[in-house]
MIZA-5953 format. One record per residue (C-alpha): residue number from 1; residue in three letters; chain; x, y, z. Coordinates in nm, 3 decimals, always signed. Each point is the difference from the previous one (the first is absolute). Layout:
PT,seq,type,mol,X,Y,Z
PT,NUM,ALA,A,X,Y,Z .
...
//
This chain:
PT,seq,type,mol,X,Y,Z
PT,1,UNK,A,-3.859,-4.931,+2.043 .
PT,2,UNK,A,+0.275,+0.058,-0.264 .
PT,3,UNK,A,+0.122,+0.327,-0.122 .
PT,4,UNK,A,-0.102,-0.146,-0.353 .
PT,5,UNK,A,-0.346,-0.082,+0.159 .
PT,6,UNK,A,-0.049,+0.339,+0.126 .
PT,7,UNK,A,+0.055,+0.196,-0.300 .
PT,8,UNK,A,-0.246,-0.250,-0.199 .
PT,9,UNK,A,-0.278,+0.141,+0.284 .
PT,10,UNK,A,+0.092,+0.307,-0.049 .
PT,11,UNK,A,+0.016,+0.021,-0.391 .
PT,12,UNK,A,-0.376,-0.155,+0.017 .
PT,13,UNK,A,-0.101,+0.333,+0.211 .
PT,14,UNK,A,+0.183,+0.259,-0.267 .
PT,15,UNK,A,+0.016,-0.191,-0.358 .
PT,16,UNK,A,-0.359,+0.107,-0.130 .
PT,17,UNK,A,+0.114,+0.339,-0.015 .
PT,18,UNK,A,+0.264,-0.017,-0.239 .
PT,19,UNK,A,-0.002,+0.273,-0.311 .
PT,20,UNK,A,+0.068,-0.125,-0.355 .
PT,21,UNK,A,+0.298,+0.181,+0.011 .
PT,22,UNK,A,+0.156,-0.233,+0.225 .
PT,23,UNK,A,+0.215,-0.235,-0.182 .
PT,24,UNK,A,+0.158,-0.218,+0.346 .
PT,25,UNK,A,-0.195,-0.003,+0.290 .
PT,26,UNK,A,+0.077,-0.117,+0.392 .
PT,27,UNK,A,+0.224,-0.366,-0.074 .
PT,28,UNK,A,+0.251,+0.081,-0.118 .
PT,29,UNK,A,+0.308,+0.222,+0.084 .
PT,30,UNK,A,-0.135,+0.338,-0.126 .
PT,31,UNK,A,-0.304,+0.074,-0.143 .
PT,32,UNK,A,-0.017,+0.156,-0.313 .
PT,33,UNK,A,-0.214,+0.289,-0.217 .
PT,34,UNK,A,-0.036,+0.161,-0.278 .
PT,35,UNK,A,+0.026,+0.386,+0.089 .
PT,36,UNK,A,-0.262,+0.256,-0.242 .
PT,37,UNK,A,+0.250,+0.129,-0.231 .
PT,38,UNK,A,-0.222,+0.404,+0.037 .
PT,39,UNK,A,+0.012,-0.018,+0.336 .
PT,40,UNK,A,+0.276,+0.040,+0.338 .
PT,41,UNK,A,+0.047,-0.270,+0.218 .
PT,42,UNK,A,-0.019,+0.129,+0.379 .
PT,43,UNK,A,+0.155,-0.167,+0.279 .
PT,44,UNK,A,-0.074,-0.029,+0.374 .
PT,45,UNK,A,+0.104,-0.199,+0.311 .
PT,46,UNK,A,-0.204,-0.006,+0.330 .
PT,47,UNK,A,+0.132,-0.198,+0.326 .
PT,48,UNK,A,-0.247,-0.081,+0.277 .
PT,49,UNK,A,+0.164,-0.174,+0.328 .
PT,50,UNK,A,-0.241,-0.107,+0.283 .
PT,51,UNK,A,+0.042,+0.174,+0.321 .
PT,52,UNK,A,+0.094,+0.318,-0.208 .
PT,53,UNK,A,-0.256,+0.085,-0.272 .
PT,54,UNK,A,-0.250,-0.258,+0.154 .
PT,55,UNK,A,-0.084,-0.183,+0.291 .
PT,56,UNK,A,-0.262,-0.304,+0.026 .
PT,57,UNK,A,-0.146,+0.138,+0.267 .
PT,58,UNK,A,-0.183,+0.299,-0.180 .
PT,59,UNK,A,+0.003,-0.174,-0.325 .
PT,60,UNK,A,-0.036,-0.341,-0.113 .
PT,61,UNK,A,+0.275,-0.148,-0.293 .
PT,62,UNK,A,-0.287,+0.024,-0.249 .
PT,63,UNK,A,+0.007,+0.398,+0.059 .
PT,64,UNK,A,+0.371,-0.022,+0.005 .
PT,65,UNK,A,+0.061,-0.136,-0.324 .
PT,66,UNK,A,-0.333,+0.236,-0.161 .
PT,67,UNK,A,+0.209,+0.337,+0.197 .
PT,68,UNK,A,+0.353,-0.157,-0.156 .
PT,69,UNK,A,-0.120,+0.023,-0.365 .
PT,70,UNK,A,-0.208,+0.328,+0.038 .
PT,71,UNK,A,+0.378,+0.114,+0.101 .
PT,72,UNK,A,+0.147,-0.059,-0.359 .
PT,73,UNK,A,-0.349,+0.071,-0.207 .
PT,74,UNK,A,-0.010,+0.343,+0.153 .
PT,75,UNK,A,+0.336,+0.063,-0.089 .
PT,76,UNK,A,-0.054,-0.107,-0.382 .
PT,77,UNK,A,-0.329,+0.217,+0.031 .
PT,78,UNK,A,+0.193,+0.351,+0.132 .
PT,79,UNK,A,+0.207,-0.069,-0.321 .
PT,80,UNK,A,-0.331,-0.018,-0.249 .
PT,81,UNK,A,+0.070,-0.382,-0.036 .
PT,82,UNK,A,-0.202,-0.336,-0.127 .
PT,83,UNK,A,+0.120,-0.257,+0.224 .
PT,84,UNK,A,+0.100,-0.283,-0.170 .
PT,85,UNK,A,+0.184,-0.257,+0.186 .
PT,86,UNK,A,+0.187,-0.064,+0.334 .
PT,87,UNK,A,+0.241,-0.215,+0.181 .
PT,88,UNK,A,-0.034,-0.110,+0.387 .
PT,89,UNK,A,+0.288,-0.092,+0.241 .
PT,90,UNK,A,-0.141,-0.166,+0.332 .
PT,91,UNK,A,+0.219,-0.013,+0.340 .
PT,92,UNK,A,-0.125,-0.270,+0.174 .
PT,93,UNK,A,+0.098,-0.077,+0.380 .
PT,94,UNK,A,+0.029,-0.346,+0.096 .
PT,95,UNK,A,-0.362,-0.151,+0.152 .
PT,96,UNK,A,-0.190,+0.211,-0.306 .
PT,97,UNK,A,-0.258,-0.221,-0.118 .
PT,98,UNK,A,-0.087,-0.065,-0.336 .
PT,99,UNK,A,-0.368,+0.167,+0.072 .
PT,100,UNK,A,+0.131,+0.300,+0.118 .
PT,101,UNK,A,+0.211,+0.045,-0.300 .
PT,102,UNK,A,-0.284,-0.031,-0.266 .
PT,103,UNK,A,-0.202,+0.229,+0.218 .
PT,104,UNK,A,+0.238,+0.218,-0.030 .
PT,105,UNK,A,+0.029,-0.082,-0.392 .
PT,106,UNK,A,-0.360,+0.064,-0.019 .
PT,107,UNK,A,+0.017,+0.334,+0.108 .
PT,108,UNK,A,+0.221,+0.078,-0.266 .
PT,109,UNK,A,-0.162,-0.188,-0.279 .
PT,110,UNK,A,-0.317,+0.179,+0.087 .
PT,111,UNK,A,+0.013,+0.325,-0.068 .
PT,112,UNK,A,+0.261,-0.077,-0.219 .
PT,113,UNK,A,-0.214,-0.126,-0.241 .
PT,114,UNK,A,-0.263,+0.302,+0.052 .
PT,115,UNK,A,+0.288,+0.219,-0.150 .
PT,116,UNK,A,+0.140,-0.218,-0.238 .
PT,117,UNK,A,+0.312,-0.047,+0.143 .
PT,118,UNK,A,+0.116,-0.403,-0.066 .
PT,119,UNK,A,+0.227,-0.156,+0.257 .
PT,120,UNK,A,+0.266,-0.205,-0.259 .
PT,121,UNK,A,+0.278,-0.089,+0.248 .
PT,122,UNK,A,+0.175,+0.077,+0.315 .
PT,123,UNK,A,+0.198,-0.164,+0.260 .
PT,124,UNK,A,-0.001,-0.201,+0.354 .
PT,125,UNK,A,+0.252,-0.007,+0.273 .
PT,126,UNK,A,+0.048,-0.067,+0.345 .
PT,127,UNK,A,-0.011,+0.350,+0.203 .
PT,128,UNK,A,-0.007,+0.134,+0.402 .
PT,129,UNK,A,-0.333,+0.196,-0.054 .
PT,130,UNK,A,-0.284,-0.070,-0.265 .
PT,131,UNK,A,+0.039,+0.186,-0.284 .
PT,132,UNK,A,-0.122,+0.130,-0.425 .
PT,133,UNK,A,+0.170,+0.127,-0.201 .
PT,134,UNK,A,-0.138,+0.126,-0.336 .
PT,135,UNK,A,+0.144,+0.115,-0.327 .
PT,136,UNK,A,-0.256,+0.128,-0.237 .
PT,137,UNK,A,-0.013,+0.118,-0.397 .
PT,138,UNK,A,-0.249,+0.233,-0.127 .
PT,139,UNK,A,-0.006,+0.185,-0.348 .
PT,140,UNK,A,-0.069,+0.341,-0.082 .
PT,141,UNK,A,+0.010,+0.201,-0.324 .
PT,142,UNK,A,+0.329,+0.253,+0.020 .
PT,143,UNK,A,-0.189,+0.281,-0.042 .
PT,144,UNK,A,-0.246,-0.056,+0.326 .
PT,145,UNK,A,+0.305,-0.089,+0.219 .
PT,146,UNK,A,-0.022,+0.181,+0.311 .
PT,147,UNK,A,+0.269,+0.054,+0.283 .
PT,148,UNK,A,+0.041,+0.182,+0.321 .
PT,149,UNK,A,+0.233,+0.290,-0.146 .
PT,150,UNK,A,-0.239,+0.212,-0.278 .
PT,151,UNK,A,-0.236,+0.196,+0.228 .
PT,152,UNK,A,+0.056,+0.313,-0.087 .
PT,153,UNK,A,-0.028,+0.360,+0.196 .
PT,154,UNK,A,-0.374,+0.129,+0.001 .
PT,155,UNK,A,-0.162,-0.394,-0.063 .
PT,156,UNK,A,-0.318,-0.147,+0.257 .
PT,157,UNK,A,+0.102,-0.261,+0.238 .
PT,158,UNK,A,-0.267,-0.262,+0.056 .
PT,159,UNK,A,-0.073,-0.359,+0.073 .
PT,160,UNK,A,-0.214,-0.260,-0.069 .
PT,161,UNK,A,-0.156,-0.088,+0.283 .
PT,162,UNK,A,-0.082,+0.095,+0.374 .
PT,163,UNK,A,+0.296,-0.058,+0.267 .
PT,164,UNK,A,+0.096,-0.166,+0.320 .
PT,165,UNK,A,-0.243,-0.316,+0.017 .
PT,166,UNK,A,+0.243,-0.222,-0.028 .
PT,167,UNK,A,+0.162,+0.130,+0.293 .
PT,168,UNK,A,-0.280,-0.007,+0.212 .
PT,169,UNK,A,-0.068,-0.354,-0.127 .
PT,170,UNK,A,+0.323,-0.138,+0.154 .
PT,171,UNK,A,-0.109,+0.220,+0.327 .
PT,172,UNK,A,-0.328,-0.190,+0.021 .
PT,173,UNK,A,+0.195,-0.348,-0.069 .
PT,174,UNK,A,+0.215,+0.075,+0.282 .
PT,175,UNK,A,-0.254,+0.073,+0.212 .
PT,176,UNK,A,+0.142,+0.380,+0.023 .
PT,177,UNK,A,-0.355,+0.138,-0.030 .
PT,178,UNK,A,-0.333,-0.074,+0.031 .
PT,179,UNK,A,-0.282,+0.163,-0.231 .
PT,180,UNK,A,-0.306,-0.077,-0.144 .
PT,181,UNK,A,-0.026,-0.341,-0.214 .
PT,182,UNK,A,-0.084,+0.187,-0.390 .
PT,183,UNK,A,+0.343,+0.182,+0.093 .
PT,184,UNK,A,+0.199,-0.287,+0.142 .
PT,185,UNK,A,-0.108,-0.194,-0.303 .
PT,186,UNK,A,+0.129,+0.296,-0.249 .
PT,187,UNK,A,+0.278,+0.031,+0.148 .
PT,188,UNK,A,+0.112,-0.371,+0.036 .
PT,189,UNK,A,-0.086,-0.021,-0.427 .
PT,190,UNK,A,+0.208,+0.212,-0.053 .
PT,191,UNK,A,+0.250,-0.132,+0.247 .
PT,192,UNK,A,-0.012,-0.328,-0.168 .
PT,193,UNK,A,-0.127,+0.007,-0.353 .
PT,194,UNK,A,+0.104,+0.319,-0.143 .
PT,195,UNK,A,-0.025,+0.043,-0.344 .
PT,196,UNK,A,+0.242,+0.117,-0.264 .
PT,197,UNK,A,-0.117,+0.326,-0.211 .
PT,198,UNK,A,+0.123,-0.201,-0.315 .
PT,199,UNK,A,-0.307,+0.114,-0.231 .
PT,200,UNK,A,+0.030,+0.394,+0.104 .
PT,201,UNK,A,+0.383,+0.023,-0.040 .
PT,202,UNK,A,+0.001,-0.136,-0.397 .
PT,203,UNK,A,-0.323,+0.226,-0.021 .
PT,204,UNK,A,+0.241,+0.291,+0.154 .
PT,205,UNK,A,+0.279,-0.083,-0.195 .
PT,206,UNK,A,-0.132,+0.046,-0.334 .
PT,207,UNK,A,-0.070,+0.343,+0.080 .
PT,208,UNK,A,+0.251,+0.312,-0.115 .
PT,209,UNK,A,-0.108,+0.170,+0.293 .
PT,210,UNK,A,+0.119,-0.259,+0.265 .
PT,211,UNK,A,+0.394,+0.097,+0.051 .
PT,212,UNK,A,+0.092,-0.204,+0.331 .
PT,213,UNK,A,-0.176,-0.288,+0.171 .
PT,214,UNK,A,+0.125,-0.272,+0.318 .
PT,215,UNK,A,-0.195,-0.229,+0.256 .
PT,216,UNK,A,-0.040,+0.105,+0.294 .
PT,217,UNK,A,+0.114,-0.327,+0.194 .
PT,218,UNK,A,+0.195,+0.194,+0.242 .
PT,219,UNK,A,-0.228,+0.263,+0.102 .
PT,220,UNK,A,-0.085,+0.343,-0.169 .
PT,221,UNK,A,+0.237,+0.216,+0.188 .
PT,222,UNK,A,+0.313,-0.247,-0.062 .
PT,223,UNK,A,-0.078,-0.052,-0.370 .
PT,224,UNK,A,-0.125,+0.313,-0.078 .
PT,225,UNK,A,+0.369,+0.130,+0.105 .
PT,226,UNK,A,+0.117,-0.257,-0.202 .
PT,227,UNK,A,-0.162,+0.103,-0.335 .
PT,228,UNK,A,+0.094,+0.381,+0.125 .
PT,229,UNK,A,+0.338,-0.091,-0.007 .
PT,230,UNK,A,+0.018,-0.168,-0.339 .
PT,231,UNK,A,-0.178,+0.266,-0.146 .
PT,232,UNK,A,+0.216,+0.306,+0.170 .
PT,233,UNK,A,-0.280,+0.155,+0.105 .
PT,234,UNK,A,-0.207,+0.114,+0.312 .
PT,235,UNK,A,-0.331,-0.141,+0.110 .
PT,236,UNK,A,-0.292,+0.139,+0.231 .
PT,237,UNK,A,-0.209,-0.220,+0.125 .
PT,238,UNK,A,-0.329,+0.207,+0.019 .
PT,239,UNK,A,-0.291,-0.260,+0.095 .
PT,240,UNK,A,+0.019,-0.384,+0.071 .
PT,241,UNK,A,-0.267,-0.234,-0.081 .
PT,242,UNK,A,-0.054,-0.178,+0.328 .
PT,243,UNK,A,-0.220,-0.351,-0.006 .
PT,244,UNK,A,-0.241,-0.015,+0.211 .
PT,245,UNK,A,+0.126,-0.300,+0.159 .
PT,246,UNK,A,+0.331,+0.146,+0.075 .
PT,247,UNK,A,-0.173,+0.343,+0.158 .
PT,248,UNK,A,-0.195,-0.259,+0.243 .
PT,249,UNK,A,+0.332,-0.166,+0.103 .
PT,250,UNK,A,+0.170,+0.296,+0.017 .
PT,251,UNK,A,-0.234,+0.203,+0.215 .
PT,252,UNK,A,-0.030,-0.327,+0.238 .
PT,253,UNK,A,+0.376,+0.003,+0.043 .
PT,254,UNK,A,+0.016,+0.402,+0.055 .
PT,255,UNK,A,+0.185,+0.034,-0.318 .
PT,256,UNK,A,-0.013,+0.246,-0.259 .
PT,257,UNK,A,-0.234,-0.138,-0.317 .
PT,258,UNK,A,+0.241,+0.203,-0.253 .
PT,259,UNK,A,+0.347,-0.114,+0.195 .
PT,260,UNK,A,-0.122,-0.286,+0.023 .
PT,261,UNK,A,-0.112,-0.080,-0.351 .
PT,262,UNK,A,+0.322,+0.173,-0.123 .
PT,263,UNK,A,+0.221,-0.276,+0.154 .
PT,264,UNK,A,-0.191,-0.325,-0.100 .
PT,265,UNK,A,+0.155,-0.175,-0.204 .
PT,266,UNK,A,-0.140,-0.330,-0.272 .
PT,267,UNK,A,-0.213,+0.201,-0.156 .
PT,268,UNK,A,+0.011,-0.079,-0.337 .
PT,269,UNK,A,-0.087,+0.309,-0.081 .
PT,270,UNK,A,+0.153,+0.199,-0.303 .
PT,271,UNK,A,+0.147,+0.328,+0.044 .
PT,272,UNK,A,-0.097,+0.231,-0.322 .
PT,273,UNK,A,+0.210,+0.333,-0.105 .
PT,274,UNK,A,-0.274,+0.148,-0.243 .
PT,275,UNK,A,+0.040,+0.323,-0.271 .
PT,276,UNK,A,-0.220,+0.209,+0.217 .
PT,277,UNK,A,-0.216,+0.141,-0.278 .
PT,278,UNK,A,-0.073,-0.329,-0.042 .
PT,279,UNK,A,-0.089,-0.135,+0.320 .
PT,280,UNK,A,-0.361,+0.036,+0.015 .
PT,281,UNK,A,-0.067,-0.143,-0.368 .
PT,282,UNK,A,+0.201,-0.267,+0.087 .
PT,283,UNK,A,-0.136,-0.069,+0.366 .
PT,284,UNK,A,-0.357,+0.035,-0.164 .
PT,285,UNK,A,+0.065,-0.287,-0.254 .
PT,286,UNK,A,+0.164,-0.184,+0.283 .
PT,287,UNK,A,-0.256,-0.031,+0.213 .
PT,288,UNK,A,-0.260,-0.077,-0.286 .
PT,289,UNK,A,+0.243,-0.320,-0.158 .
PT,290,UNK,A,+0.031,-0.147,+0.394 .
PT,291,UNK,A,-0.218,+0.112,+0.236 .
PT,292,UNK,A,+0.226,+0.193,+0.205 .
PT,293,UNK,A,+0.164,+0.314,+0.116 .
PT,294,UNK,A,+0.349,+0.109,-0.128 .
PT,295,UNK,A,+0.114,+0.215,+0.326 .
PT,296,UNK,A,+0.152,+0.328,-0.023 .
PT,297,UNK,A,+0.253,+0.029,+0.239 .
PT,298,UNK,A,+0.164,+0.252,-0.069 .
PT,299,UNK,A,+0.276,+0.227,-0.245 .
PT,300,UNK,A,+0.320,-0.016,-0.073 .
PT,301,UNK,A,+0.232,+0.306,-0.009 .
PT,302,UNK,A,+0.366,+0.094,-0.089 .
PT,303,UNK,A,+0.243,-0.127,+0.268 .
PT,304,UNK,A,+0.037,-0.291,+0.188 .
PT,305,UNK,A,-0.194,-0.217,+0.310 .
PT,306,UNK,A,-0.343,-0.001,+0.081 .
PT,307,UNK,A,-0.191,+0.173,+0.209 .
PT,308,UNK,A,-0.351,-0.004,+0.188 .
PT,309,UNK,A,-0.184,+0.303,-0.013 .
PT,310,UNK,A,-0.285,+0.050,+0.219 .
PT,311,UNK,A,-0.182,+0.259,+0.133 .
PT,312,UNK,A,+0.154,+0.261,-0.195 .
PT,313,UNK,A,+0.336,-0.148,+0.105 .
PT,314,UNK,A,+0.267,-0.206,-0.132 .
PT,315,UNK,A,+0.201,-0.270,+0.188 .
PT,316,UNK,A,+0.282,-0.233,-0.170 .
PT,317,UNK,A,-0.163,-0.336,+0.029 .
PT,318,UNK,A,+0.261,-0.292,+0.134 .
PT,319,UNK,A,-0.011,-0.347,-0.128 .
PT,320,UNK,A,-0.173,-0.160,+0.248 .
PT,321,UNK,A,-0.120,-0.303,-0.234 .
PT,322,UNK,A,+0.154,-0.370,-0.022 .
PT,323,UNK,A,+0.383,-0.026,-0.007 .
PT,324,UNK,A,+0.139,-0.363,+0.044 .
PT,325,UNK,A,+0.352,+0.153,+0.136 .
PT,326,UNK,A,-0.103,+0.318,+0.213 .
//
């Protein structure tokens, strides 16, 4: 099959999702849109090489592809962003066949479209490992932008979801540990289709109270220390909302549920810094719009770090999530 051939396939898996703002679509050099003229355009990239961020034997190229877009729609969510559109660069080794290719695509295009996210272009070339690539757009009035640096001294730390069941997904796909078949099947979902909190973060955004928000794609205690160091300010980490599926792994490995939650990493979880005499209105109304719990996790103070603090005691809390160069 022809380059020219392939990207026809391809364009038949991602062209129904196309907004109306898109002007040039995948064909032709670049695509083209017509930005909202009340809104900020926000701008990720995501890169997702086999035998690093995946491996086909604990996922299949379906998963990969769904796991490479959640990447880039969680980023435009931690920002209070629509998705809009995206762009996808494949690395293909030689003796790829075409139908592992539009599996791969279809991973993409599918929960893609759930988010309204349209695939308009990209790029494919010859590489040593399999490989995505994604640039995506999303919009977002100026005054709901968030970023990592406004928490503030005093604010609520919480998330938007329970922790660590992705980790103990790629433990059960590795054959690591052995549990029960409702938890092995938890754990694996969220493994291999995680979802994106796109829906909660513009919700979150729009509110006054909201100062600071990031994914947590690289676990809790790595991006929490992140945000902590934007901000200039200290965090303690007071409670951790463990999934169940991770506290079966865990305690079937002899790990520590909290440790070990605190280091997983593809989450896709958002990380909240909160007005704190807001936090309860606000986690109330949260968990009426979705269905779900926004987390407390914990305060932030003057100074700088984070810490753990239990049993009366506080500890400084390494980094002990993902980090592709430690």
């Amino acid at each position: 099959m022809t380059e020219d051939e392939l990207i026809e396939k391809l364009r038949a898996i991602v062209a129904p999702a196309a907004p109306g703002a898109l002007l040039v679509g995948i064909g032709d050099d670049a695509a083209v849109w017509q930005p909202s003229r009340s809104h900020r355009s926000v701008i990720t990239t995501d890169a997702l090489v086999e035998g690093v961020h995946f491996a086909r034997d604990t996922m299949d190229l379906y998963d990969a592809g769904w796991r490479a877009a959640v990447a880039s729609l969680s980023d435009l969510a931690a920002m209070g962003a629509r998705p809009v559109l995206a762009t996808v660069a494949l690395g293909v080794p030689l003796g790829t066949s075409v139908e592992e290719l539009l599996e791969l695509y279809r991973g993409i295009a599918a929960i893609s479209k759930e988010e309204g996210l349209a695939i308009v272009g990209g790029d494919l070339t010859r590489s040593p490992a399999l490989s995505v690539a994604m640039t995506a757009i999303g919009e977002v009035r100026a005054s709901n932008v968030k970023r990592r640096d406004g928490a503030r001294k005093g604010d609520i730390i919480a998330v938007t979801g329970e922790l660590g069941a992705s980790r103990a997904g790629l433990d059960v796909a590795r054959g690591a540990a052995t549990v029960a078949a409702a938890s092995a099947q938890e754990a694996l979902r969220a493994h291999r289709r995680p979802r994106a909190r796109v829906r909660e973060g513009r919700w979150l955004a729009a509110s006054a109270n909201v100062h600071a928000m990031m994914d947590c794609s690289d676990g809790l205690s790595t991006d929490l220390a992140r945000l902590c160091d934007a901000s200039g300010i200290r965090g303690i980490v007071e409670s951790v909302p463990v999934a169940d599926a991770a506290r079966v792994v865990a305690e079937t490995l002899g790990q520590d549920a909290i440790l070990y939650a605190l280091s997983g990493g593809e989450e896709y979880e958002l990380i909240v810094a909160v007005e704190h005499r807001a936090f309860a209105h606000l986690a109330a109304r949260f968990s009426a719009r979705f269905r779900t719990t926004l987390w407390r996790v914990g305060s932030l103070r003057e100074g700088m770090g984070v810490a753990e603090s239990r049993d009366g005691e506080e500890r400084p809390l390494s980094r002990s999530g993902w980090d592709h160069f430690r």
